[in-house]
TIKE-533378 format. One record per residue: residue number from 1; x, y, z of N, C-alpha, C in turn. Coordinates in Angstrom, 3 decimals. Layout:
! residues N
k n.xx n.yy n.zz ca.xx ca.yy ca.zz c.xx c.yy c.zz
NUM X Y Z X Y Z X Y Z
...
This chain:
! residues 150
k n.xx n.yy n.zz ca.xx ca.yy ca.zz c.xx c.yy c.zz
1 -226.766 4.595 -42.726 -225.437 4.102 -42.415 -225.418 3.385 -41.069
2 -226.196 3.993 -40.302 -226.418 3.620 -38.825 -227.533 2.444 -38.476
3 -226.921 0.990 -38.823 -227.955 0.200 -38.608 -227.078 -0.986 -37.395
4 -228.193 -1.315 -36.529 -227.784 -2.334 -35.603 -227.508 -3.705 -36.137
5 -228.092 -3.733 -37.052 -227.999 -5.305 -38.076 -226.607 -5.346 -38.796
6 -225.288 -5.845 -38.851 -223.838 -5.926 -39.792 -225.150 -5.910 -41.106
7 -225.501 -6.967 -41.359 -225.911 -7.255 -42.266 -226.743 -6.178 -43.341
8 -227.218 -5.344 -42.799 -228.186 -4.249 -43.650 -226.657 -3.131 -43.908
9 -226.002 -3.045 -43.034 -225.189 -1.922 -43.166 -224.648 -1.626 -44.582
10 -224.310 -0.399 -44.650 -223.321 -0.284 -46.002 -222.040 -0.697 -45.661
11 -221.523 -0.635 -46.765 -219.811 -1.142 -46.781 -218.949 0.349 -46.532
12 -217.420 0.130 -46.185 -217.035 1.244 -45.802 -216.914 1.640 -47.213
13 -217.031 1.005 -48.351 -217.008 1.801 -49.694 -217.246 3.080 -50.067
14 -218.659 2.177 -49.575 -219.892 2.945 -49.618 -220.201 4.347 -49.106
15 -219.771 4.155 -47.657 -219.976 5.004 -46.626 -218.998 6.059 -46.878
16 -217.613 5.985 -47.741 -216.885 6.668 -47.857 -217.123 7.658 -48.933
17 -218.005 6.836 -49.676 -218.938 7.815 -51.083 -219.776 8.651 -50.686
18 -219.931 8.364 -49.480 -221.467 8.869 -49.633 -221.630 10.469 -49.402
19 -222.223 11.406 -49.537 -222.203 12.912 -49.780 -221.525 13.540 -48.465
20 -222.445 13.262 -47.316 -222.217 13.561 -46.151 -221.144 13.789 -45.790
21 -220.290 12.261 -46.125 -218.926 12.410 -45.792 -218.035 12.827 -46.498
22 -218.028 13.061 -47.668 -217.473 13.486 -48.810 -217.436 15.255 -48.074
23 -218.680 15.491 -48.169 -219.039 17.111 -47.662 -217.786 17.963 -46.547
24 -217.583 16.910 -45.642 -216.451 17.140 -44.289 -214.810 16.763 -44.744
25 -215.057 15.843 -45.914 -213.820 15.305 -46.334 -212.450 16.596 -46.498
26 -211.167 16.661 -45.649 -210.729 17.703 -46.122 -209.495 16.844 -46.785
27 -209.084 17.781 -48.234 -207.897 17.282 -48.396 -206.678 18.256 -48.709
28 -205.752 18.131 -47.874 -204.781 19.022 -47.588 -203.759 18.597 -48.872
29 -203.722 20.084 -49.542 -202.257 20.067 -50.751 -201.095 20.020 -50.256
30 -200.740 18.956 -51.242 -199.050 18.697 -50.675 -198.497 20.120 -50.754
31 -196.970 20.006 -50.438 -196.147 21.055 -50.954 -195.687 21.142 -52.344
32 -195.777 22.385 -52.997 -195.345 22.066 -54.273 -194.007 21.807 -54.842
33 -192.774 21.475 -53.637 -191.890 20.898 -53.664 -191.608 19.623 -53.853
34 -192.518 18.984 -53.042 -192.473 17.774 -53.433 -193.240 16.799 -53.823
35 -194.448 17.485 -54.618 -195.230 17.154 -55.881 -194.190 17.686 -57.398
36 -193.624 18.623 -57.156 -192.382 18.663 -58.670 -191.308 17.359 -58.474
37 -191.200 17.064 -57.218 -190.401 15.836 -56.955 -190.770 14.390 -57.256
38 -192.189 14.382 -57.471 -192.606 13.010 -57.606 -193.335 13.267 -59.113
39 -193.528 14.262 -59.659 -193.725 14.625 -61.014 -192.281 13.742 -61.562
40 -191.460 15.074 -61.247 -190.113 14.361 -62.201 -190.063 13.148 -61.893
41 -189.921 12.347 -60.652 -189.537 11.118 -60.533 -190.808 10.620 -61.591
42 -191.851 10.223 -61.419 -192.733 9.643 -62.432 -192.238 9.797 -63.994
43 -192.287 11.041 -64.726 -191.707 10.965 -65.918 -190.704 10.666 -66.281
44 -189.579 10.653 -65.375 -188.223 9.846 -66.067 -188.359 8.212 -65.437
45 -189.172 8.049 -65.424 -189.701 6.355 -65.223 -189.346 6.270 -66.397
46 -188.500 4.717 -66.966 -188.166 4.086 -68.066 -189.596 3.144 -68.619
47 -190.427 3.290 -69.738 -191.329 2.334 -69.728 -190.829 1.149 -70.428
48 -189.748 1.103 -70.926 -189.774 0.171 -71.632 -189.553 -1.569 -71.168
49 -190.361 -2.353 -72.006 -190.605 -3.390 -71.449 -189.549 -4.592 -71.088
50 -188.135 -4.417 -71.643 -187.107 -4.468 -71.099 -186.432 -4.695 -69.816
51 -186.840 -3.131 -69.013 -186.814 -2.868 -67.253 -187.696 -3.968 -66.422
52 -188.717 -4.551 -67.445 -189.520 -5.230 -66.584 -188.999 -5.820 -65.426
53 -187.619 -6.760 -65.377 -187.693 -7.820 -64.377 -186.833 -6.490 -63.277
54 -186.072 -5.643 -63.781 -185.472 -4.564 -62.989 -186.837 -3.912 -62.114
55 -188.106 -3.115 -62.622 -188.825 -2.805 -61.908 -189.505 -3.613 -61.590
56 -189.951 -4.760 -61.351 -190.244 -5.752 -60.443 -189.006 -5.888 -59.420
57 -188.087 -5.722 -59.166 -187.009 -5.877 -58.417 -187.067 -5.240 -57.698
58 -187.027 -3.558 -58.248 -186.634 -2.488 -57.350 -188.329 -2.157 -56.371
59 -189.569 -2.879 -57.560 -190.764 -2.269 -56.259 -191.338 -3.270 -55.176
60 -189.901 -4.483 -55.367 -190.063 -5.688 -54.037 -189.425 -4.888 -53.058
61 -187.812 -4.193 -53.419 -187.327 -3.650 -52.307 -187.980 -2.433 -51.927
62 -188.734 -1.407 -53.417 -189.485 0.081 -52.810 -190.497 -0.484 -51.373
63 -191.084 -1.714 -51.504 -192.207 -1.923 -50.561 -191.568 -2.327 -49.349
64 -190.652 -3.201 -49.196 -190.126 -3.838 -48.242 -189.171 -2.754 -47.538
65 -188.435 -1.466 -48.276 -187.540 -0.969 -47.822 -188.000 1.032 -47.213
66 -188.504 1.044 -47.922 -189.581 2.606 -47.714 -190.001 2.334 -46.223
67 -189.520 3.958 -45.971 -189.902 4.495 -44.545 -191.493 4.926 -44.468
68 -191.918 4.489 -43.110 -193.195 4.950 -43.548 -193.410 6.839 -43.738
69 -192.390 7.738 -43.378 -192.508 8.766 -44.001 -192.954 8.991 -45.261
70 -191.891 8.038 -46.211 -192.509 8.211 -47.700 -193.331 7.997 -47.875
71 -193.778 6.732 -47.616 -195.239 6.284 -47.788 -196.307 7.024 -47.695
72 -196.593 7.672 -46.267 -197.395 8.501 -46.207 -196.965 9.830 -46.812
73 -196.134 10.406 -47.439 -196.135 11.435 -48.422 -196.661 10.970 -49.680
74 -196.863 9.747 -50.066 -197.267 9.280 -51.354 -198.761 9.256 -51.032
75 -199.130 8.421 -50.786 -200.563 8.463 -49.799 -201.260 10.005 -50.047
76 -200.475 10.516 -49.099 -200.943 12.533 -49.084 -201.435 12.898 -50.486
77 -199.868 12.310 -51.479 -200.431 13.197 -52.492 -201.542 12.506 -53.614
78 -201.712 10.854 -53.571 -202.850 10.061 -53.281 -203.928 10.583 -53.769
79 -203.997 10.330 -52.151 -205.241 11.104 -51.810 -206.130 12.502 -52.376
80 -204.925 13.227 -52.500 -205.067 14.649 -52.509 -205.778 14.379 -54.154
81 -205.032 13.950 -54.972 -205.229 13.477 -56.402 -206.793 13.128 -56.423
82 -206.687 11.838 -55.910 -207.995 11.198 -56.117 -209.260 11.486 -55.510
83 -210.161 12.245 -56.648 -211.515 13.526 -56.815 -211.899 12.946 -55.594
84 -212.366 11.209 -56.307 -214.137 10.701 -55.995 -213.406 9.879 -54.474
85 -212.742 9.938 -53.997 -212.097 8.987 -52.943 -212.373 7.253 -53.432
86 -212.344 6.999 -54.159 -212.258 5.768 -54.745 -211.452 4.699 -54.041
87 -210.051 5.633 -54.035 -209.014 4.420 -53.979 -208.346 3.963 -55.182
88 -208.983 4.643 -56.092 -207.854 4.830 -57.716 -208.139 5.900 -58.157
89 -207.393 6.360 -58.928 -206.899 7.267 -60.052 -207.283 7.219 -61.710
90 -208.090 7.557 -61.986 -208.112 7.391 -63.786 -207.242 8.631 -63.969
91 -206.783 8.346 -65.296 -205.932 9.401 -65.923 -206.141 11.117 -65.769
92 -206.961 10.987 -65.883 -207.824 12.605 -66.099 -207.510 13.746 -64.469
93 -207.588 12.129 -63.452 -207.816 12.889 -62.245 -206.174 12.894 -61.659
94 -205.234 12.428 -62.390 -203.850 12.687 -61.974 -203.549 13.631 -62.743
95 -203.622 14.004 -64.004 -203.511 15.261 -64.710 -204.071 16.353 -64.427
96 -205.586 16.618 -64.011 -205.800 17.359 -63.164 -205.277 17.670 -61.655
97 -205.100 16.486 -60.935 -204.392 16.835 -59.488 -203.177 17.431 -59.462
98 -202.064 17.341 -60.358 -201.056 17.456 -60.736 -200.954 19.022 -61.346
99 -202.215 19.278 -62.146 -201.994 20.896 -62.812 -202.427 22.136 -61.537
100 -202.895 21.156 -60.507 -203.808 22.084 -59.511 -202.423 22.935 -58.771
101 -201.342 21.945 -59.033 -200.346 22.284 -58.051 -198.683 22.899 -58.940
102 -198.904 21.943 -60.244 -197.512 22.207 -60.757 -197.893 22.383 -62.204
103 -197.341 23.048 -63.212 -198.124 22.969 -64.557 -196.657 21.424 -65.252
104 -197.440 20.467 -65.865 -197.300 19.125 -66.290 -197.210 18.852 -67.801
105 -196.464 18.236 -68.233 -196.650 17.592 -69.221 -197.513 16.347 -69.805
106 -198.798 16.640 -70.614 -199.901 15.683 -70.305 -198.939 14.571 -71.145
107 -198.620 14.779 -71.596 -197.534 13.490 -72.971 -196.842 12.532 -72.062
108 -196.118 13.094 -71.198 -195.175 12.161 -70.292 -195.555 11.485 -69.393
109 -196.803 12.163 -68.716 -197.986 11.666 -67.681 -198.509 10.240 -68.388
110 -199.021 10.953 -69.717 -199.883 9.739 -70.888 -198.781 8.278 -70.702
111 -197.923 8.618 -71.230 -196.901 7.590 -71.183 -196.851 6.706 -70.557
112 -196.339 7.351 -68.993 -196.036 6.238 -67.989 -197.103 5.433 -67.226
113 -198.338 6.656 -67.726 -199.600 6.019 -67.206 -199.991 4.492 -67.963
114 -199.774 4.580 -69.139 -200.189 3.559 -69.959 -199.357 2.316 -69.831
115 -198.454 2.736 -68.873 -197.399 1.799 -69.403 -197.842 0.755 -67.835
116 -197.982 1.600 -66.576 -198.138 1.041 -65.462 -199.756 0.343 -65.576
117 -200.474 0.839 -66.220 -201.949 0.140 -66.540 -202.058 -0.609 -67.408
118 -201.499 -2.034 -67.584 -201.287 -2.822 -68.243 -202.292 -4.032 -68.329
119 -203.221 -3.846 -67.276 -204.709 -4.123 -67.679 -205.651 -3.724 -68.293
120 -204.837 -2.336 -68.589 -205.922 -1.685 -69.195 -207.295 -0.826 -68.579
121 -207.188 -0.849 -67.168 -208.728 -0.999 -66.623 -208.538 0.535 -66.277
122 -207.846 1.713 -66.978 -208.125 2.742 -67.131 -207.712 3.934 -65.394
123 -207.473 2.885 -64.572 -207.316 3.680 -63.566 -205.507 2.777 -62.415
124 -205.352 3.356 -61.916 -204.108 3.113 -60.757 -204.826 3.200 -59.601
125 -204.612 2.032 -58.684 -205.248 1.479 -57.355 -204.023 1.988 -56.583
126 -204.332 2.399 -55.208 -204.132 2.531 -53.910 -203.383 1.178 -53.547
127 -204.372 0.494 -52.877 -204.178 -0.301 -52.058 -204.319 -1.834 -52.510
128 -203.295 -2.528 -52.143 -203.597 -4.365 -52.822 -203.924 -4.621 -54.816
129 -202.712 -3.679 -55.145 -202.238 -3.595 -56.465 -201.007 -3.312 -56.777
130 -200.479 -4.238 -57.297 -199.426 -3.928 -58.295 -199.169 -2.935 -59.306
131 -199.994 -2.307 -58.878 -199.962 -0.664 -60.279 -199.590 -0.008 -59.141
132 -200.090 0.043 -57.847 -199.410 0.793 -56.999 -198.172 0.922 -56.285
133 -197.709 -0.672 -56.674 -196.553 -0.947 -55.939 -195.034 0.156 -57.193
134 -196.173 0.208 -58.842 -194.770 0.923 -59.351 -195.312 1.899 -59.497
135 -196.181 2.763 -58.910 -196.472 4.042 -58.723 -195.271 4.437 -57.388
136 -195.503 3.792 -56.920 -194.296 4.000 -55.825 -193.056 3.600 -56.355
137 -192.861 3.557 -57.196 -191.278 2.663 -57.322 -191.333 4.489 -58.401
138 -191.873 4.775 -59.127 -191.976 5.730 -59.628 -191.621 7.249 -59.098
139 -192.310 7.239 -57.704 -191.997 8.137 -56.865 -190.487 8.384 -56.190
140 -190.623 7.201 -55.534 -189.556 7.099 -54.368 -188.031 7.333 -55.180
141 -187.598 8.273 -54.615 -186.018 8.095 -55.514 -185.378 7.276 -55.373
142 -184.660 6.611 -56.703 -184.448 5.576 -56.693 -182.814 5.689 -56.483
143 -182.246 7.195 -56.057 -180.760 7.371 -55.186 -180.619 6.736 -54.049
144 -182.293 6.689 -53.044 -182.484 6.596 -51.812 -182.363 4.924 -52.151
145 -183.061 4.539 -52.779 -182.500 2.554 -52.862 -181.323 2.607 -53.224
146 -180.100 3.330 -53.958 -179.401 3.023 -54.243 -178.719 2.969 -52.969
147 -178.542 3.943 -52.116 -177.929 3.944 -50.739 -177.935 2.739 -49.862
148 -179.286 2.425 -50.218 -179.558 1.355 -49.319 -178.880 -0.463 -49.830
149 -178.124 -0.091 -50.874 -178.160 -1.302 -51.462 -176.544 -1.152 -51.327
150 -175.697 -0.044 -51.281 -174.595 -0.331 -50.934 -173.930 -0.172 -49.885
């Protein structure tokens, strides 16, 4: 990991995979208050394709309008979720992160999962994705935009 050359180095990908650091990696469980809070909010997500131009709406203002409190509570529980530190989520490892803490409905999970992975590519990104922007629109209560909008 430790090379004087940029060029030979690993990537922080990489470096973030790698055992060592994985080994020290700690990840702190949310509260199970408000993992049942972002459970429910996720399953009463509307999938239908309908809402489309509505949830494109509401996850311009979730991004633009979210405190970074929330954020980093989403993040937390993220993180906490995601095994391999990737930076996404496949299905398996939100159903598991999720039973570690609250017992879940895999059906409703299935659902909204499929519905926000509309590439298909089997997993929900973190960072510099639009699957994440309505993973958050998913979360964040959408009372708290309503406030903000009147």
């Amino acid at each position: 990991m430790l090379k004087m050359d940029p060029g030979k180095r690993i990537s922080i990908q990489e470096a973030i995979k790698h055992p060592w650091i994985q080994k020290y990696c700690i990840k702190i469980k949310p509260p199970e208050e408000k993992v049942m809070e972002f459970y429910r909010n996720i399953t009463s997500f509307k999938v239908d394709p309908k809402f489309f131009f509505q949830h494109a709406t509401l996850a311009y203002m979730v991004h633009h309008l979210s405190t970074k409190e929330e954020t980093d509570e989403i993040r937390k529980l993220f993180f906490y979720i995601d095994k391999n530190g990737d930076g996404r989520m496949a299905y398996n490892e939100i159903v598991e992160g999720f039973k570690k803490i609250i017992p879940v409905n895999e059906k409703d999970l299935l659902r909204v999962f499929k519905y926000i992975d509309q590439a298909k590519t089997g997993n929900i990104e973190f960072e510099g994705n639009i699957l994440f922007l309505k993973f958050r629109l998913m979360i964040i209560n959408i009372s708290q935009i309503n406030l903000l909008i009147s």
